[in-house]
DRENTI-251466 format. One record per residue (C-alpha): residue number from 1; residue in one letter; x, y, z. Coordinates in pm, 1 decimal. Each point is the difference from the previous one (the first is absolute). Layout:
// DRENTI-251466
ATOM; seq; type; xx; yy; zz
ATOM; NUM; A; X; Y; Z
...
// end
This chain:
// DRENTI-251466
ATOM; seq; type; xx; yy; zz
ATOM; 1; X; 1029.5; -5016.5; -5745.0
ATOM; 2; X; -130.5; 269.9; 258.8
ATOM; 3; X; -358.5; 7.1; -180.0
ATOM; 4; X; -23.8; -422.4; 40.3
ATOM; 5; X; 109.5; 73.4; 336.7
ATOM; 6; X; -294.9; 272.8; 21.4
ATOM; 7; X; -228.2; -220.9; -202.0
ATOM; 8; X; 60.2; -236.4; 224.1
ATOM; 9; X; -61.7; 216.6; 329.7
ATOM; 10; X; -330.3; 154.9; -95.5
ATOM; 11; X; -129.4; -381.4; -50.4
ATOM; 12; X; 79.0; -107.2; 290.8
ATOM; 13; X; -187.7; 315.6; 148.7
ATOM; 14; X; -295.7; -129.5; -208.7
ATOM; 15; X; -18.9; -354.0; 131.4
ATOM; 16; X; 68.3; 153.0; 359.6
ATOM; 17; X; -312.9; 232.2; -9.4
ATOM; 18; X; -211.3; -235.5; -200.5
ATOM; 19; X; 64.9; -264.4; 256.9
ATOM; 20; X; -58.1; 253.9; 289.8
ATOM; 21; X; -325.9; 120.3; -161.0
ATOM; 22; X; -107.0; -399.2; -51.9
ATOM; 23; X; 55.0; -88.7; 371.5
ATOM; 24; X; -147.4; 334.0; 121.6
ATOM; 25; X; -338.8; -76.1; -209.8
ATOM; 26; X; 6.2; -395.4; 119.4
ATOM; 27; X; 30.4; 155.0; 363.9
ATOM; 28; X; -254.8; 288.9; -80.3
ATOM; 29; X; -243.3; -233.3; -112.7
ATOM; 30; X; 11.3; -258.7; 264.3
ATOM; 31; X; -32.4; 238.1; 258.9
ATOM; 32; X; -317.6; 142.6; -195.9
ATOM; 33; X; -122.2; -392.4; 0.0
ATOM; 34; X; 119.9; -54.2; 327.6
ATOM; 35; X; -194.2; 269.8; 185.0
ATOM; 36; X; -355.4; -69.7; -166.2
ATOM; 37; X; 58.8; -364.8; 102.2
ATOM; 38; X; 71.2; 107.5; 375.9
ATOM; 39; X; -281.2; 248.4; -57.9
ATOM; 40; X; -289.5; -274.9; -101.7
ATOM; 41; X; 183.4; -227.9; 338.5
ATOM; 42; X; -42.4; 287.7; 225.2
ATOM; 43; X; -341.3; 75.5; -122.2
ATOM; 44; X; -105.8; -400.9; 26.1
ATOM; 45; X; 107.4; 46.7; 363.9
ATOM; 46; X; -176.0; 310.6; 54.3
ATOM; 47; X; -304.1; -181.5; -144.4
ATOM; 48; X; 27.8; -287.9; 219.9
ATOM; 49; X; 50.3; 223.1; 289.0
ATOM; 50; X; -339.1; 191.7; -62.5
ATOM; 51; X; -176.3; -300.8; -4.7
ATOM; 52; X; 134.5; -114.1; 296.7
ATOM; 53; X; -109.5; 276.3; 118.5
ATOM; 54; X; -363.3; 21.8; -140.2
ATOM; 55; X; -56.4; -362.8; 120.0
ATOM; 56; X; 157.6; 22.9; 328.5
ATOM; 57; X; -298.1; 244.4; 60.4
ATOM; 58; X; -222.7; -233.6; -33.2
ATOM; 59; X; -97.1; -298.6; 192.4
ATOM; 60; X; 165.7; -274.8; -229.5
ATOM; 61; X; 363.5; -157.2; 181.8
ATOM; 62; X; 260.6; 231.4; -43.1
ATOM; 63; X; 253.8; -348.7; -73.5
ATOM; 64; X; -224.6; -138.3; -260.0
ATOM; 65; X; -26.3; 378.0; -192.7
ATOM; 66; X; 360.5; 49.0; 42.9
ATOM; 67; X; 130.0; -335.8; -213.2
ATOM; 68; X; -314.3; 110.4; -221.4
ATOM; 69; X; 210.2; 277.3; -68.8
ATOM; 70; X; 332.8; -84.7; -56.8
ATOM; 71; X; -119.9; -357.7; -188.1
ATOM; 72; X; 65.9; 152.6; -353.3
ATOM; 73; X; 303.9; 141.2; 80.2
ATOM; 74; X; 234.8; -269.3; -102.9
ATOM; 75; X; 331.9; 167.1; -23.7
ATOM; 76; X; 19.0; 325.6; 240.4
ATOM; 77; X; 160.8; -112.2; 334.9
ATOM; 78; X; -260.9; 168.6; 305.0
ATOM; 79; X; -15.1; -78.9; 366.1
ATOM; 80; X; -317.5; 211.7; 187.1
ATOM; 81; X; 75.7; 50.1; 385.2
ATOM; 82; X; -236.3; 186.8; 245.9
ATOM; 83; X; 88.1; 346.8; 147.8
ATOM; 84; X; 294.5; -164.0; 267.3
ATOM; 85; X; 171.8; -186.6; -368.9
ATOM; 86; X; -137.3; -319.3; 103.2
ATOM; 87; X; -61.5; -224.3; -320.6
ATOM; 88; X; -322.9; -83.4; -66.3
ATOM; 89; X; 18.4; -127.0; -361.0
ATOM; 90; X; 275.0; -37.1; -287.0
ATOM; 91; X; 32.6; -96.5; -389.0
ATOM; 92; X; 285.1; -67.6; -233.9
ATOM; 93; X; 261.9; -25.4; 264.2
ATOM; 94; X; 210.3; -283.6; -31.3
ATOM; 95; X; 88.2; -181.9; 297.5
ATOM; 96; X; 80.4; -335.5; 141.4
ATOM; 97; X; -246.3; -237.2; 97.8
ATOM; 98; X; 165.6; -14.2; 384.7
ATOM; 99; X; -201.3; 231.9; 196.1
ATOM; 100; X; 249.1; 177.0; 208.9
ATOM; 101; X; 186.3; 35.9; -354.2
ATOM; 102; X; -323.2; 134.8; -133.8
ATOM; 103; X; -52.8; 257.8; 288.6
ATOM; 104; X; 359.4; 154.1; -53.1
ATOM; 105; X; -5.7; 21.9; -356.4
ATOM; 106; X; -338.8; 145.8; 32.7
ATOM; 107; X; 164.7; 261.5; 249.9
ATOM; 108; X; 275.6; 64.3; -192.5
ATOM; 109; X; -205.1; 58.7; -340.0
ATOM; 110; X; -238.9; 240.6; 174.5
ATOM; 111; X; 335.5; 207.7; 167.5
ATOM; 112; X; 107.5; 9.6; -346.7
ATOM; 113; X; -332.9; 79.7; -130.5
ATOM; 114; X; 22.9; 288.5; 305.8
ATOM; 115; X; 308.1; 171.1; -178.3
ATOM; 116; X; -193.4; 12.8; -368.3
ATOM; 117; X; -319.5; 110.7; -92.5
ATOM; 118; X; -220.8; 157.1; 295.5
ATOM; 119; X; -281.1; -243.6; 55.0
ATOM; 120; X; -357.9; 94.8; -12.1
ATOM; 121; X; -190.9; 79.1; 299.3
ATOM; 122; X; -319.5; -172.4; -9.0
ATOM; 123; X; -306.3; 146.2; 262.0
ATOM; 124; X; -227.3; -224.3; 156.3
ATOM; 125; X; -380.0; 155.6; 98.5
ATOM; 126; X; -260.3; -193.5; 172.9
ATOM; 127; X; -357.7; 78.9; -47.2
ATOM; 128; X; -4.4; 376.2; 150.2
ATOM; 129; X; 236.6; 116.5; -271.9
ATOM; 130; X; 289.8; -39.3; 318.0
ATOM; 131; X; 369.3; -114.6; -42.4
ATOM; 132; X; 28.5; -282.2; 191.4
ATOM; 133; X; 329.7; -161.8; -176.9
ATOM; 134; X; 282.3; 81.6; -219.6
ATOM; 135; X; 181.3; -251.8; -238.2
ATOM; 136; X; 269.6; 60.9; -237.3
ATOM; 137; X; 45.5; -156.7; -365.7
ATOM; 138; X; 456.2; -27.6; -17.8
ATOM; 139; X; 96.6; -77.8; -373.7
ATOM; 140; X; 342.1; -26.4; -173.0
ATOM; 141; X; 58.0; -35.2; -392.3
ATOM; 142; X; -121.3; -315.1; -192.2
ATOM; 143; X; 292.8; -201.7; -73.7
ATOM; 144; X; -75.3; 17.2; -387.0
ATOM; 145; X; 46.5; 398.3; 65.6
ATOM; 146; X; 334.4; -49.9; 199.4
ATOM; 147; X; 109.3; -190.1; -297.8
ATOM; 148; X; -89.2; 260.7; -237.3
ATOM; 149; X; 149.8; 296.7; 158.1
ATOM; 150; X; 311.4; -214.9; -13.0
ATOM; 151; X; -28.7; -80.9; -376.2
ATOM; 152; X; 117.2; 298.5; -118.5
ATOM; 153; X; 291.4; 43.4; 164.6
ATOM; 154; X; 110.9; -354.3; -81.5
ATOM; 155; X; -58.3; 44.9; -314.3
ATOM; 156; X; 205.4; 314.4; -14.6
ATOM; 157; X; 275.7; -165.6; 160.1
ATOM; 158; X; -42.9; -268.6; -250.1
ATOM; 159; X; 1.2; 242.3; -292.2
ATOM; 160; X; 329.2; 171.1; 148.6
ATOM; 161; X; 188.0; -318.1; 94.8
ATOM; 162; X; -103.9; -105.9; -414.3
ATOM; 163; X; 152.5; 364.4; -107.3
ATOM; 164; X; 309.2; 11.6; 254.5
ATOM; 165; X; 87.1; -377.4; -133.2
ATOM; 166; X; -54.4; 95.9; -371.6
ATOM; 167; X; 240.1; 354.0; 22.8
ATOM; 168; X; 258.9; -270.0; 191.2
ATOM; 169; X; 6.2; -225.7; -278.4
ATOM; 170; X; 61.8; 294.5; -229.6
ATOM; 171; X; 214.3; 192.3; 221.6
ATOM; 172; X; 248.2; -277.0; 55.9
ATOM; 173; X; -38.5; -124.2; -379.4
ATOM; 174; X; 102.6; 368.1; -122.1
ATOM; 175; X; 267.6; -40.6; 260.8
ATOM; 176; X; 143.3; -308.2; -103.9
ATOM; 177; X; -1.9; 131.4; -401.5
ATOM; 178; X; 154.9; 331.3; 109.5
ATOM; 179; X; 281.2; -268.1; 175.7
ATOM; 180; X; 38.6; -170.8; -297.5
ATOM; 181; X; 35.5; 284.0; -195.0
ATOM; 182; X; 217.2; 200.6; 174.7
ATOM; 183; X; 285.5; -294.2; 65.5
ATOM; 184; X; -90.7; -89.6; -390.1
ATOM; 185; X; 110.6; 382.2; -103.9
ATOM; 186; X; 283.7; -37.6; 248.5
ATOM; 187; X; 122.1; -306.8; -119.5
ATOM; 188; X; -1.5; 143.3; -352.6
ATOM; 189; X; 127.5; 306.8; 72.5
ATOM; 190; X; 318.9; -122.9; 164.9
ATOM; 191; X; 64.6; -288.9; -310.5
ATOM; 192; X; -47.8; 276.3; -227.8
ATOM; 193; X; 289.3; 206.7; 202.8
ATOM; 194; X; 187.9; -318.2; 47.3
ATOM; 195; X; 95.3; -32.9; -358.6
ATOM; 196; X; 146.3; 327.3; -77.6
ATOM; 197; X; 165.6; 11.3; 305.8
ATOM; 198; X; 189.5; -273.9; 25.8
ATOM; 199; X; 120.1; 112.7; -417.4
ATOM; 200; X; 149.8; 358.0; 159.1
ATOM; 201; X; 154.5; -184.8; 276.9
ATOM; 202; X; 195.6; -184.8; -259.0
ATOM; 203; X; 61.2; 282.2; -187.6
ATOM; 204; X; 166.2; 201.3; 292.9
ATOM; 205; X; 199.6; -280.7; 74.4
ATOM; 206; X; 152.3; -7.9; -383.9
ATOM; 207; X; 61.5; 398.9; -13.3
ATOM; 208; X; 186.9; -29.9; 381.3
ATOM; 209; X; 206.7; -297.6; -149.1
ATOM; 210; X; 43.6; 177.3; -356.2
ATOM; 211; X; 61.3; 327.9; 178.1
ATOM; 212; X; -202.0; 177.3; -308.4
ATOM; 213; X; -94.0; 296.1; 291.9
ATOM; 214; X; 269.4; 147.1; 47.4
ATOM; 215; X; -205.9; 206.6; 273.6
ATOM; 216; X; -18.6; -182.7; 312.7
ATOM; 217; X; -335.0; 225.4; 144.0
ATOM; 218; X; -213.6; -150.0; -293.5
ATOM; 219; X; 74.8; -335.2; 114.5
ATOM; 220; X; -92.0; 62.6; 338.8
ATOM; 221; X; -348.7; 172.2; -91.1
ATOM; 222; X; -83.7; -293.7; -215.3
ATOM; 223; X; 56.0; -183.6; 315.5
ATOM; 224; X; -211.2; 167.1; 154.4
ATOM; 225; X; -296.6; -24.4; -237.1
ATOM; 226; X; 35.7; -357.0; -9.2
ATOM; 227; X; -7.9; -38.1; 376.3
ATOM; 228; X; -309.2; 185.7; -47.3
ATOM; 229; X; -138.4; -196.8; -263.0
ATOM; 230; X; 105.0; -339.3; 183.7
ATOM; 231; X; -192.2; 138.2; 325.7
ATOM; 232; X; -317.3; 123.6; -186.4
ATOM; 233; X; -27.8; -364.5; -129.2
ATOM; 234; X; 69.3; -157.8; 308.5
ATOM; 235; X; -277.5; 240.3; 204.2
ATOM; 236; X; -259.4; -188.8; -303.9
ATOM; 237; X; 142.9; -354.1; 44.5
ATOM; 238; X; -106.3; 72.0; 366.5
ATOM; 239; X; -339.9; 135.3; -49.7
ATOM; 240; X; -88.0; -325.9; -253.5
ATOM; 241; X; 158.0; -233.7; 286.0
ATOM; 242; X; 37.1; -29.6; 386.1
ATOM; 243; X; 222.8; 289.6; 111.2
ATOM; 244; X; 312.0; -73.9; 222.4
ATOM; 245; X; -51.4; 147.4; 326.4
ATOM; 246; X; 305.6; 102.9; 199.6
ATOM; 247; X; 85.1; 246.9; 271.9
ATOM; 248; X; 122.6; 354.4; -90.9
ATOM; 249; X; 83.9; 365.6; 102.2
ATOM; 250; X; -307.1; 203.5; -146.3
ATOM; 251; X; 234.0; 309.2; 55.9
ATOM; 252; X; 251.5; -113.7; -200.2
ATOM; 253; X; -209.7; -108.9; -303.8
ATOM; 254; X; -205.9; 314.1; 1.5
ATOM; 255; X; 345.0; 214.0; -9.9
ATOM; 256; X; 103.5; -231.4; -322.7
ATOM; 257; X; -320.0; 89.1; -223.1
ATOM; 258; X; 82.5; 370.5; 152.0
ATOM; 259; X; 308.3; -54.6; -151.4
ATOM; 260; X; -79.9; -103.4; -323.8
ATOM; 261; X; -266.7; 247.5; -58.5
ATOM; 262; X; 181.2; 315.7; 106.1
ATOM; 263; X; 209.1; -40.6; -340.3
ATOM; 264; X; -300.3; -12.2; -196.0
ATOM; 265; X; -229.5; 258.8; 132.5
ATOM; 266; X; 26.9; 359.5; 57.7
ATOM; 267; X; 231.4; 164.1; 300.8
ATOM; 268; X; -246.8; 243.2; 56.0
ATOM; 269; X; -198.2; -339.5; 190.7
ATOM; 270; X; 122.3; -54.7; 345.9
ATOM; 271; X; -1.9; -360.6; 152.6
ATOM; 272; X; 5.7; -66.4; 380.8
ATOM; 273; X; -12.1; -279.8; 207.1
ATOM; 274; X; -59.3; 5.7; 407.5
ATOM; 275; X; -1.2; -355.9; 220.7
ATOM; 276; X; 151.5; -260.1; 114.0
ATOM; 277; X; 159.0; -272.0; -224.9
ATOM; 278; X; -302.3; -248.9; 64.5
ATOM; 279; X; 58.8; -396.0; -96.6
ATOM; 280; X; -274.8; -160.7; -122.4
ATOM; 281; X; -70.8; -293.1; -239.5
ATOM; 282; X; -55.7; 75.0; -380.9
ATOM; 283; X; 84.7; -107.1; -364.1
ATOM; 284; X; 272.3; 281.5; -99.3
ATOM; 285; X; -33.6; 32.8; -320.4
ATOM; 286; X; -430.0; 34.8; 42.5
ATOM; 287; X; 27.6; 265.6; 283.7
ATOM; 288; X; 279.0; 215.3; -194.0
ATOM; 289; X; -295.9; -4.1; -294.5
ATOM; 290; X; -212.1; 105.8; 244.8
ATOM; 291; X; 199.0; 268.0; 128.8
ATOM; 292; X; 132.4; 138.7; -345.4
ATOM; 293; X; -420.8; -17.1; -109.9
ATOM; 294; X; -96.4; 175.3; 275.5
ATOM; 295; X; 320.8; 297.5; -21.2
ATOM; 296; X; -142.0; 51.6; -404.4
ATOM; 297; X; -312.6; 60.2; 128.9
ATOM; 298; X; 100.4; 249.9; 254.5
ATOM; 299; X; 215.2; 142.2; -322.4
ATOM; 300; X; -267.4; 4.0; -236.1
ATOM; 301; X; -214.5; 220.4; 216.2
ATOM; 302; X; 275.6; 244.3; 151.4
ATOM; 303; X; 169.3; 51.5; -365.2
ATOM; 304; X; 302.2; 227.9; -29.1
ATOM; 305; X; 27.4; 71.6; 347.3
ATOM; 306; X; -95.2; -137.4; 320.0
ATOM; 307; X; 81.9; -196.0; 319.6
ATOM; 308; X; -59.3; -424.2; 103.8
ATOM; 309; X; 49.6; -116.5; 319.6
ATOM; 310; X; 12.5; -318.2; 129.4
ATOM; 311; X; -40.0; -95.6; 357.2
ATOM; 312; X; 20.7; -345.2; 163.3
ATOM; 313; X; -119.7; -54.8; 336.7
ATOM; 314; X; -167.5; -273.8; 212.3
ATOM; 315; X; -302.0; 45.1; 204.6
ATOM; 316; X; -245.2; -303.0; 161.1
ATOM; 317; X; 151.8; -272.7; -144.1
ATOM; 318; X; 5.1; 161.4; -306.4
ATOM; 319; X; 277.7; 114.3; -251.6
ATOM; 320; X; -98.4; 300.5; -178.4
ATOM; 321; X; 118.4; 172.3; -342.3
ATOM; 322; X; -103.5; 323.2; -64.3
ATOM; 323; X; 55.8; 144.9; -363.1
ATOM; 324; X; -77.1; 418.0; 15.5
ATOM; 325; X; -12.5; 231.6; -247.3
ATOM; 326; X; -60.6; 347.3; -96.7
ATOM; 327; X; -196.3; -103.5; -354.3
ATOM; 328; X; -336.5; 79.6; -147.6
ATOM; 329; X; -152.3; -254.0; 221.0
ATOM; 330; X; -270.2; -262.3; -13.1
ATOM; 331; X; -386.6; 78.0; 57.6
ATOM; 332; X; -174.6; -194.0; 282.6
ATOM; 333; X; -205.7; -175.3; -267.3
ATOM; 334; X; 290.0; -151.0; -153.7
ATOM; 335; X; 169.8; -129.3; 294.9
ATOM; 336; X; -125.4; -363.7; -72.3
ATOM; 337; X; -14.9; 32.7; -348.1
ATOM; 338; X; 390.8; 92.5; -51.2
ATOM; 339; X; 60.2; -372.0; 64.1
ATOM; 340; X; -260.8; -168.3; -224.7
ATOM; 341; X; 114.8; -174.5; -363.2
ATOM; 342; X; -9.3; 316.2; -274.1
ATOM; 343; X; -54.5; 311.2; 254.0
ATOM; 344; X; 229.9; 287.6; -162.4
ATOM; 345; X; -87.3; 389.5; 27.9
ATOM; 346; X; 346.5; 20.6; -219.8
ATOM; 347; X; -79.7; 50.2; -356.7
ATOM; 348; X; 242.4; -275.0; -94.3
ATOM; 349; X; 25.8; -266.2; 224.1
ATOM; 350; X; -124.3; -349.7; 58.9
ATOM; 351; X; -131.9; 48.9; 350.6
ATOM; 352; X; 223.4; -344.0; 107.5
ATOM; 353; X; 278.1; 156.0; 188.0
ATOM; 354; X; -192.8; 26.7; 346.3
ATOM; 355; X; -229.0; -298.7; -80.9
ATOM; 356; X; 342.1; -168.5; -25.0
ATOM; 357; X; 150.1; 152.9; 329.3
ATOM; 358; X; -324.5; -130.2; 162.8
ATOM; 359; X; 4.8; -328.1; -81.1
ATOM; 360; X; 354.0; -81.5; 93.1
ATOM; 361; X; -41.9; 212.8; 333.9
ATOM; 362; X; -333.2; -187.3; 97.0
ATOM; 363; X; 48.4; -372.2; -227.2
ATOM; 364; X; 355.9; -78.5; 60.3
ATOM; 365; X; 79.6; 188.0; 343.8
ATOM; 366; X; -311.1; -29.2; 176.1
ATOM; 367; X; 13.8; 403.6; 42.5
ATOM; 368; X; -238.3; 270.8; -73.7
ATOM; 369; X; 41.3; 358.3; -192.3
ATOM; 370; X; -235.7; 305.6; 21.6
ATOM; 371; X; -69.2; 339.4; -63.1
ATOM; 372; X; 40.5; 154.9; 315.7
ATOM; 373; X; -27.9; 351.0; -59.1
ATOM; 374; X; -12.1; 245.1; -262.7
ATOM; 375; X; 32.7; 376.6; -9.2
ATOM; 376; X; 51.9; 173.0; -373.0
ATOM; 377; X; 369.0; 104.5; -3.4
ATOM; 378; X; 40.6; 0.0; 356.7
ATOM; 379; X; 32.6; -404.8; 88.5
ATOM; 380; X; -124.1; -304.0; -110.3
ATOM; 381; X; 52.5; -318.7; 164.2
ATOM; 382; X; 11.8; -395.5; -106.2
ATOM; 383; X; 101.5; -214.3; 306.1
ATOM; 384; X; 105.8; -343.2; -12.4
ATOM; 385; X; -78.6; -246.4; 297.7
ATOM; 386; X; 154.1; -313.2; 107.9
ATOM; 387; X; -40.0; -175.9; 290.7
ATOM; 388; X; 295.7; -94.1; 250.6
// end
């Protein structure tokens, strides 16, 4: 069970890198595209500048030479002002055929042109080799660039929206078989412990009436046993159906799995319990389980000798149940893992206690449970939560 449960860890490590690696190359390579396409626009401009440039020198009309120059560029947005920003000529900016529309958009693309690239200062020289003007060539991306640099990350998104909705379906379809299987062993398990049951009832019932024992204590025990019995099937009956929920002193039904355990483990393990006797709404049969999982644990890891303590308290809201021992403890990198289906470090054991104790504490009282802290045979601590 714990190498599926590995198994299944280190392949969802693989698809996590190998998607990582994917989306870094797609981005990698865009970028690598995207940069020699704003390279061969920036160079266009550059070229058209220079010209403008080398013409303007001469004695042709600056206006015709200037749409000479940008007439091939058919997707690269440019605007050419004078030294004071004062437009003298534009291409592929899109604008509205109202003229005070097309003077503020024109305005508004150049400020925004302003902010980008830095635009390309273009020197004027009449015939004596003398400055006598100074234009400037402004220039934004191409909108067929804009849309590439964007590709990539859409399709990224795309690609993680695919892979979040496709671990979804499987998450909540492993979810709904592990439902169906655990209510299904549930179920089964308390029919199965039905059966016999109600038989030794019966038979108590006849040796009481037949007064075969002549010993009155061995009655009683038997009693006992099959109180026991009766409540470990009802605790499955709940988990396989829709718990009854009803208010109850927490105190008072930790101190009655105290109780029972005491008899059955050694005296050399010392049991405390510190709060106040907090009400709160639970199934009382499912939280004793909990409790009496959760006190073997402690039991299994003290062994001879050793003390639990449990304190109640509320803080923020909050009611809080604090389980401490003085046991070999639980490494950090098992914190988690101590709840998950088939997680034992006990060489015989099913690892379904605590999976058990989590699922009623979280599924059927809305509650959470968690490692708090753990220090090797000095304290380790589970708390319970519930909220007020």
């Amino acid at each position: 069970m714990i190498a599926l449960k590995e198994n299944h860890e280190k392949i969802k490590w693989v698809v996590s890198i190998t998607t990582i690696l994917f989306i870094g190359s797609l981005i990698f390579f865009s970028i690598k595209i995207i940069s020699e396409i704003k390279e061969r626009e920036i160079t266009a401009i550059k070229r058209y500048a220079n010209f403008l440039q080398y013409i303007s020198s001469n004695k042709e009309s600056p206006d015709y030479y200037i749409d000479e120059i940008i007439i091939d560029n058919n997707n690269i947005p440019v605007i050419v002002t004078d030294e004071n920003y004062h437009i003298i000529d534009h291409k592929n900016v899109i604008y509205s055929d109202n003229e005070s529309k097309k003077s503020q958009i024109l305005k508004k693309t150049l400020s925004s042109m302003k902010n980008g690239y830095e635009p390309i200062e273009v020197l004027i020289y009449d015939s004596n080799n003398v400055i006598i003007n100074k234009q400037f060539v402004f220039y934004k991306n191409s909108e067929i660039l804009d849309l590439i640099i964007l590709a990539p990350y859409y399709l990224s998104l795309f690609i993680l929206i695919i892979l979040l909705s496709i671990y979804l379906i499987f998450y909540y379809s492993n979810a709904s078989e592990k439902d169906r299987l655990w209510t299904g062993l549930a179920k089964e398990t308390a029919h199965q412990l039905g059966t016999p049951l109600s038989s030794l009832i019966a038979w108590k019932e006849y040796i009481k009436s037949k007064n075969i024992l002549n010993d009155k204590n061995i009655i009683v025990e038997i009693e006992k046993d099959l109180e026991r019995l009766k409540i470990i099937t009802d605790r499955f009956s709940n988990i396989g159906s829709k718990p009854i929920i009803k208010e109850e002193e927490l105190k008072n039904l930790i101190n009655n799995s105290i109780k029972y355990l005491k008899k059955r483990v050694s005296k050399n393990i010392l049991f405390t319990i510190q709060g106040e006797n907090i009400l709160h709404s639970v199934n009382k049969e499912l939280f004793s389980w909990v409790i009496e999982n959760l006190f073997k644990n402690s039991i299994d890891a003290i062994g001879e000798s050793g003390k639990i303590k449990i304190i109640l308290h509320k803080k923020s809201n909050k009611i809080l149940i604090d389980f401490i021992d003085n046991g070999t403890g639980i490494k950090n990198s098992n914190f988690r893992k101590i709840f998950n289906p088939g997680f034992t470090t006990k060489k015989r054991g099913w690892g379904l206690g605590l999976t058990l104790v989590h699922r009623i504490i979280t599924n059927y009282h809305n509650g959470k449970i968690f490692v708090l802290k753990s220090i090797k045979n000095v304290e380790t601590i589970i708390r319970i939560e519930f909220k007020l």
